[in-house]
N, C-alpha and C positions, 0 to 999 in steps of 0.2 A: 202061231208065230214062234222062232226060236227065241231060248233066252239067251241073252245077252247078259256074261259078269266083265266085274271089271279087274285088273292087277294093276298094283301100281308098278313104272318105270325103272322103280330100283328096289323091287323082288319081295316089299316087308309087308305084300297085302293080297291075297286072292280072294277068284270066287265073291268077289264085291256085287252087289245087288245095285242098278243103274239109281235109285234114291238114297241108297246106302252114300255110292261115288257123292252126288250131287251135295248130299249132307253133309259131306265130311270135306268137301273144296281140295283139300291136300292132302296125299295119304301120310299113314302116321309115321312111316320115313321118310317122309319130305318130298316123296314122289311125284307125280302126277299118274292118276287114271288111265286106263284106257283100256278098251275093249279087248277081250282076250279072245274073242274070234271075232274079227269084222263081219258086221250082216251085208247082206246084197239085195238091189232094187229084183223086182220080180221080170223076167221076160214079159216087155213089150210096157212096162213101167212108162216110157217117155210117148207111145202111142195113145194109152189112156189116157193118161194128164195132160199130153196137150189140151192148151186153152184151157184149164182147171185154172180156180182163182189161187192164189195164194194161199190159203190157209189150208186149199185140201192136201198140199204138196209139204207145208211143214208138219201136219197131222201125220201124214203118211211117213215122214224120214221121222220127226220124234219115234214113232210109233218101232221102228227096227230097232233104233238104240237105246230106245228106255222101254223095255218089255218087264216091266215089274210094275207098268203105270196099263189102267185098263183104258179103253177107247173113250170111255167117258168122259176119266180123269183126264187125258189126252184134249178129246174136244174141249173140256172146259178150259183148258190152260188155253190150248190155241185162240178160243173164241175170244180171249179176257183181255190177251198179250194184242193182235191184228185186229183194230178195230177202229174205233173214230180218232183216236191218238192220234193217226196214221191220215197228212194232208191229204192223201190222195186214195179213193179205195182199191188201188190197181196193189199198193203198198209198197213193190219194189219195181218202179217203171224202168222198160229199158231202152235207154235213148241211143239213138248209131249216131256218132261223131267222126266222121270222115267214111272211108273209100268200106272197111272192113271192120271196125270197130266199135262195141254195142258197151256203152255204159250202162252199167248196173246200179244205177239209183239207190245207193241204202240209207237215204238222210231225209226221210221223207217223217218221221217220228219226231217224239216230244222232245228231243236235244239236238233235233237237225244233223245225227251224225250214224254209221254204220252200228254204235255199240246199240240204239236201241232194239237194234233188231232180236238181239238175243236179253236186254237187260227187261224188255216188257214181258219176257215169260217166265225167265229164270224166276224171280220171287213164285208166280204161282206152281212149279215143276218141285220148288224147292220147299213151301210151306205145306204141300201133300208129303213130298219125302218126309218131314218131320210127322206127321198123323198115320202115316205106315210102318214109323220106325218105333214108335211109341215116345219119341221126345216129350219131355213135359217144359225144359227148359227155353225161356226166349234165345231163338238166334242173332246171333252179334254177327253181320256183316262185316270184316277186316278186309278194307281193300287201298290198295295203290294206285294212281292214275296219272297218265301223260296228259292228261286234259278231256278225254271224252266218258272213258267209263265210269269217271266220279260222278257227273252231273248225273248221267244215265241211271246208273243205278240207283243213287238217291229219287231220281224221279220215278222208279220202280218200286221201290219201298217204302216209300212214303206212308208213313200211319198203315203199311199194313200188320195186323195185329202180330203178335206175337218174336217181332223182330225186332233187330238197331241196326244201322248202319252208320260207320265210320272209315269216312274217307281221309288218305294222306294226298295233298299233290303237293310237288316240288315250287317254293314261291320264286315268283320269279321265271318259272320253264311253262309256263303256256300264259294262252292267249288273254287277251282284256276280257273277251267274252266270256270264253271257257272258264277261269277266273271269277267270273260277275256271277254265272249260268251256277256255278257251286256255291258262294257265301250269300248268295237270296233263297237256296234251298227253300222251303218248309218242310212241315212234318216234325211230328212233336220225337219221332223215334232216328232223325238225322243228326249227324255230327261232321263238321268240317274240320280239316286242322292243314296248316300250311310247314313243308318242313323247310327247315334251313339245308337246301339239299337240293341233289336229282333226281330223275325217277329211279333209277334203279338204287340210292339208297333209301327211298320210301317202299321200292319192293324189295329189297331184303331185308330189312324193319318188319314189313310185314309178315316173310315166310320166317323169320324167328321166331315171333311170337307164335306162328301158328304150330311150329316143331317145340315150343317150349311146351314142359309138361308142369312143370310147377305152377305157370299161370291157367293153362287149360284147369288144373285142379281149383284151383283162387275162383276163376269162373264159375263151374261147376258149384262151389258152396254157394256160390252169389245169386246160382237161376239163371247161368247162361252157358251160352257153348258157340265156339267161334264157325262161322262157315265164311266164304269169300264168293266176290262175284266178279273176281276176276276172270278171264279166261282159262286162267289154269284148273278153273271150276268146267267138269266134265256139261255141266246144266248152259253152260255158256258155249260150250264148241259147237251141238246139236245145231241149236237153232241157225249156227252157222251155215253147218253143211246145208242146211234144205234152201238158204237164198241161190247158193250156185248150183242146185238141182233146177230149181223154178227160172233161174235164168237161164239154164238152157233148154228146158220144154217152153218157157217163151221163143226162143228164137227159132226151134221147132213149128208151133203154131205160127208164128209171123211170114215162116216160108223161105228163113232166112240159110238155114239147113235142114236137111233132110235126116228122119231120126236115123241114128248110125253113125253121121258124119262127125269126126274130129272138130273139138274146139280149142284152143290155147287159152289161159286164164292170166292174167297178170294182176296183181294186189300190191299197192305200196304197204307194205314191210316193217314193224317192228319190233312186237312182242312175239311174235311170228304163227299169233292164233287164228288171224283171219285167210292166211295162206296155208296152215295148216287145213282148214277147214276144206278148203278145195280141195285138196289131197285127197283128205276122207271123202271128198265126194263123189273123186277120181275113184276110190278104190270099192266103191259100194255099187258101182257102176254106171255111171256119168261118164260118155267117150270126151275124156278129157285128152291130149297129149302132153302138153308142154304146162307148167306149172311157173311163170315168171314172175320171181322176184324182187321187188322194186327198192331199192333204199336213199333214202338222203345221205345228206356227208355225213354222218355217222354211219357209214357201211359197214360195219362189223358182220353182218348176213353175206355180203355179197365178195367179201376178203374170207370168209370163210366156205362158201361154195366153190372159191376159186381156189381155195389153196389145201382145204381140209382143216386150216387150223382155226379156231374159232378164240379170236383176242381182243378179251376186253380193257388191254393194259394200254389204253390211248389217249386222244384227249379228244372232250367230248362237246359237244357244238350245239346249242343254242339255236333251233333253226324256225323257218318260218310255216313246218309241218312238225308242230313240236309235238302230236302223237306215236313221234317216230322217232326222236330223240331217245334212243333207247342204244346200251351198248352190252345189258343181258338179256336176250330174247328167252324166257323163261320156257314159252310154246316148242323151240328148239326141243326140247328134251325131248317129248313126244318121237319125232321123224329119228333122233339120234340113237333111240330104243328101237326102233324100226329097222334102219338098217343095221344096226348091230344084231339083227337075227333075232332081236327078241332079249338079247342077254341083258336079264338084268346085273349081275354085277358090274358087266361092263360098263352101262349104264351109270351104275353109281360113284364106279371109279372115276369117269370124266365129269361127272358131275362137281367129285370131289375136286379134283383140279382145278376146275373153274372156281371154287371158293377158294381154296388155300395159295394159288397160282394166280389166277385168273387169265387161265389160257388151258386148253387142252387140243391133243389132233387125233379126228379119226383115222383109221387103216385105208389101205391102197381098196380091200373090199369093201367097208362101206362107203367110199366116193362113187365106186363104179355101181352104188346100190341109191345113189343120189338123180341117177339120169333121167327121170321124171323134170328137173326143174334146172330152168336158166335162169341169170340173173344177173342185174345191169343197177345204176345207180346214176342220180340226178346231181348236178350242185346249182345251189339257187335262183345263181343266172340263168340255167338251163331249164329250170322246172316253170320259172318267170316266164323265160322267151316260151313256153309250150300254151302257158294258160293266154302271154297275149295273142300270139298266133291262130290261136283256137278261137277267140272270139272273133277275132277279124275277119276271118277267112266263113265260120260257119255260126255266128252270134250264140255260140254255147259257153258257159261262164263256168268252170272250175275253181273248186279250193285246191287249196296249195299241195294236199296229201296227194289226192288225184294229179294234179299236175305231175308232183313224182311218178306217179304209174305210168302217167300220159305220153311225158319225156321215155320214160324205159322202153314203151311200149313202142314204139315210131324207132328206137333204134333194134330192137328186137327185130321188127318187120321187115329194114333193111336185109336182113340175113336170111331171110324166107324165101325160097319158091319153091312150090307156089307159097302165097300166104293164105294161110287157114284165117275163118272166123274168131276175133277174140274180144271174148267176155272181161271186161275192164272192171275189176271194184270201186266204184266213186263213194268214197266213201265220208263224205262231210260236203254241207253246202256250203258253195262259195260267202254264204252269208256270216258264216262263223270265224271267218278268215277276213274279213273286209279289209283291210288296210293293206294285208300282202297282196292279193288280188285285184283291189282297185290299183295298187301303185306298181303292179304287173303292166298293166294297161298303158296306165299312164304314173308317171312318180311323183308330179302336181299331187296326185292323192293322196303321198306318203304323209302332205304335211295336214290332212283332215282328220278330225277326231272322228273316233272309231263311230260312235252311233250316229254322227252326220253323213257317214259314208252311207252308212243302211240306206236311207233316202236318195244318195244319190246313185247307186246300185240298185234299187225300184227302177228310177228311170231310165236309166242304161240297159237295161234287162226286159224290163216288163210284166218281172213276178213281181208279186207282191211281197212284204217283207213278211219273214214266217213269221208265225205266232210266237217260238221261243224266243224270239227278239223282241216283239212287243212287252214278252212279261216282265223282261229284267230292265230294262233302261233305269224305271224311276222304282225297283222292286226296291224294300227296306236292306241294306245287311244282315243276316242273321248271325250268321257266322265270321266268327275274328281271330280265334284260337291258331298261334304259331308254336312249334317247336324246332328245339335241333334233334339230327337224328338219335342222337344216344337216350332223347327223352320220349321216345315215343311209345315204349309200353307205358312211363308210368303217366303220361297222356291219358292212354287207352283204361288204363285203374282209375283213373281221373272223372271220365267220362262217364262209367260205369259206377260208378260209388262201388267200388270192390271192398269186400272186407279187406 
């Protein structure tokens, strides 16, 4: 197999070893990773694998991108990460909703949401990194969340040894659930902390800390060292890419297309790592075409695909897919290093902008180096009218995030002929969502409290209610810790008993 190093985005890191990347989450100029020659699926990849389970297909795509990990290592990560966690043992079913369109089930894990797909292997990808790397010190997970990657990754690291995690989410910007799913955490090695804030001042809280070198030192005398399980952690994209591999050798095996045939992918949008992911899957050799990007009324993605200029100087909205509540898509950097040919200065100069500014625009040539991807945008009536229409017409039940795509995706289609087959990200059960979803339906529900809705979406449905609902209803609080943002390193000293 070739190796695979990694460079960071804005020029201050080569030659990175893929558990090198994974350990370090951010490079040390504040970069993000990424592969300094993309691998490729081998001729006739999608004829083999059809009908393959799931795991042989994430083994197989880990396997190009982290080539400093041996097949072993490989299988045991994949074995540990896809397994009973996972309601269903299909792991990521894919359900067709309407005339052309295959939802891609990623909420079938222990947070009922898309992040566990990559958060149930990141700990084990990342706790070999450190035994190859010669680490002695525990890693301190630092991460930011809209509401999904906190629970997630906490339920990833949980007691496992030699770690901590500490998660920020913005109080107030997600769900009762999503909310509930994080301060009942366990594990003796979790931390919860609520900011007075949004997500994106909980993520750039967090990417200071990790560029601060004075506290990495403070760390280090203390027996720790910061990693992140954010997406902007290379151990986090991987696992992505292989779910829209496997969704498309499923729709292969299903007979749905023919291997070769073009598919269009559509992902609702906002850090902008899980449509990154598609790209990479497009460019590894997945006949992808069209790459559609989905946004809420925080469209800051889709005003920036339209115009080149990428501004976060707006006002920023509180919505009912509040994983998407996002107005710096940090993922961005990745594709902005892309089409700028590779340059990292360029790179870091717009980077720069976006902090000092907060707005920057790319060139006439890297837009026309954008034409891989379309992109379109829901506002909540519209993503409402999509999720009740959908049940009416074909009794399939949507969260709110999906609904975003669902809307994008139905006007997307419009503009099509013919219309190709497209691969949808459903990316949270409607179960996580209860109150926006049932009062999609009907708005009588708006006035039910959240956990009585569970039950009455049982019986509207006919699934049962997942198990990460059962846990939390009457779970203890663990966790209660609030800060403002200017407090959250000495939070993080807090937590840590730092010298």
């Amino acid at each position: 197999m070739k190796e695979i190093l990694y460079e960071s985005t804005r020029g201050g890191a080569r030659n990175v070893t893929a558990s090198q990347a994974i350990l370090q989450g951010l490079a040390p100029d504040g970069g993000l990773f990424v592969p300094m020659t993309m691998p490729h699926l081998d001729d006739g990849f999608f004829a083999q694998m059809s009908g393959k389970p799931y795991q042989e297909i994430a083994f197989a795509v880990s396997r190009l991108f982290l080539s400093d990990y041996s097949d072993e290592e490989l299988w045991d990560c994949v074995n540990n990460a896809y397994d009973s966690k996972f309601d269903t043992e299909e792991i990521v079913p894919v359900a067709k909703v309407g005339e052309k369109t295959y939802f891609l089930e990623l909420f079938h894990g222990a947070t009922i949401a898309f992040k566990d797909m990559a958060l149930s292997i990141l700990p084990h990808f990342l706790t070999r990194a450190a035994r190859k790397n010669n680490v002695n010190e525990d890693v301190v997970i630092l991460t930011a969340t809209s509401g999904d990657t906190g629970k997630a990754a906490m339920a990833g690291f949980a007691d496992v040894p030699g770690t901590r995690i500490i998660v920020f989410y913005p109080k107030g910007g997600v769900s009762i659930v999503q909310e509930r799913q994080m301060i009942t955490q366990t594990g003796d090695n979790t931390a919860v902390v609520a900011i007075h804030g949004n997500f994106d001042n909980a993520q750039t809280g967090v990417k200071k800390m990790f560029e601060d070198r004075a506290l990495k030192d403070r760390l280090k005398a203390s027996g720790f060292v910061f990693s992140s399980a954010n997406s902007i952690n290379v151990g986090r994209l991987v696992p992505q890419v292989a779910y829209y591999v496997y969704g498309y050798s499923k729709l292969v095996a299903d007979g749905v297309i023919k291997n070769g045939d073009p598919i269009d992918i559509v992902v609702p949008t906002g850090n902008f790592g899980n449509i990154l992911a598609a790209h990479y899957a497009k460019l590894i050799g997945t006949p992808v075409d069209k790459l559609v990007c989905a946004s809420n009324k925080n469209k800051v993605l889709y005003d920036f695909f339209n115009t080149g200029v990428y501004d976060k100087n707006r006002e920023f909205y509180l919505t009912s897919s509040p994983s998407m509540d996002i107005l710096i898509s940090s993922n961005l950097e990745r594709l902005i290093f892309e089409v700028a040919d590779r340059d990292a200065a360029k790179t870091a100069e717009l980077m720069k902008q976006l902090v000092t500014g907060g707005q920057y625009e790319i060139t006439d040539k890297m837009r026309e180096n954008l034409s891989d991807f379309e992109t379109g945008f829901a506002t909540e009536e519209q993503m409402s009218s999509v999720i009740a229409q959908t049940f009416n017409d074909e009794h399939y039940l949507m969260d709110t995030h999906t609904g975003v795509a669902a809307y994008v995706s139905r006007e997307y289609e419009k503009r099509q002929d013919p219309v190709k087959p497209i691969l949808l990200a459903s990316t949270a059960s409607p179960f996580k969502f209860a109150k926006s979803v049932m009062g999609a339906i009907d708005p009588v529900y708006r006035e039910v409290d959240d956990f009585e809705l569970l039950d009455r979406m049982v019986a509207l449905t006919g699934h049962p209610r997942p198990a990460a609902m059962k846990d939390i209803e009457n779970a203890p609080i663990l966790h209660d810790r609030e800060c403002n943002v200017e407090e959250m390193e000495a939070t993080v000293c807090s937590i840590l008993g730092l010298k």
